[in-house]
N, C-alpha and C positions, 0 to 999 in steps of 0.2 A: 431807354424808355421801353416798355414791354407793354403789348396792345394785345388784347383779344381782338381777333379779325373773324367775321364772319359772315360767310359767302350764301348766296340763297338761289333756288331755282338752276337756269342754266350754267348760271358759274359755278354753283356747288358742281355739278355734272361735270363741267370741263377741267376746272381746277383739280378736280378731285378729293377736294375735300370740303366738307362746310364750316370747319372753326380752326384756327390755329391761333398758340401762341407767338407773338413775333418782336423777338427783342431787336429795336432798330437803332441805327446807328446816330448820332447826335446833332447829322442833320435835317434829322427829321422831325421836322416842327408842326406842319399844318397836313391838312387833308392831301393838298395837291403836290406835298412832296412825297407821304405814303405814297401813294397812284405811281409816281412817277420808280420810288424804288419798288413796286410792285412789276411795273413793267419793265423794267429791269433784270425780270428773271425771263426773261425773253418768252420763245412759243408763244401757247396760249394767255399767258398774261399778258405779254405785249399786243397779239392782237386784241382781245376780250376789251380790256383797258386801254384800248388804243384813242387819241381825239377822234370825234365823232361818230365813235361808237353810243349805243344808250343804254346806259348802268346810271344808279342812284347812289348815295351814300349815305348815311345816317351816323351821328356820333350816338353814345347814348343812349340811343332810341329819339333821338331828334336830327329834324333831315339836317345834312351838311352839304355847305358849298365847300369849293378849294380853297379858300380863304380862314377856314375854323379851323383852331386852334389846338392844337391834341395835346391831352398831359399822361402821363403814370396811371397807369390801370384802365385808361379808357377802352368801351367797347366798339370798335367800327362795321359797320354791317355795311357790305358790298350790295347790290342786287338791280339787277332787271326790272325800269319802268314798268308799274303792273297798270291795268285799267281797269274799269270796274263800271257796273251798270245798275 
């Protein structure tokens, strides 16, 4: 399966990059198994992505839990709880 990923703010900064292609391997099914092979590349992704760290997810453009479902072409956007007033 192959996912646009796309990182925002601090994690654009740390990652290094803001968008990547990423063809994942077939057992990655849901959001919280991405997360998991994301940190997987160790360094900065494993801390960044680490539990109890605070990052959001979005499918689509619709927020995601660990539990939603990823298919073929979907877009996932990483990023930093914002706040706003």
């Amino acid at each position: 399966m192959t996912l646009t990923l796309l990182y925002f703010a601090r994690l654009r900064e740390l990652f290094g990059t803001g968008r990547e292609q990423a063809d994942l391997p077939a057992e990655v099914s849901t959001l919280a198994d991405l997360v998991d092979w994301l940190r997987g590349r160790g360094g900065v992704w494993a801390e960044q992505l680490a539990e109890g760290r605070a990052w959001r997810a979005a499918v689509n453009q619709d927020m995601a839990g660990p539990e939603t479902v990823l298919n073929e072409g979907d877009e996932v956007a990483i990023f930093p709880p914002v706040t706003g007033g």
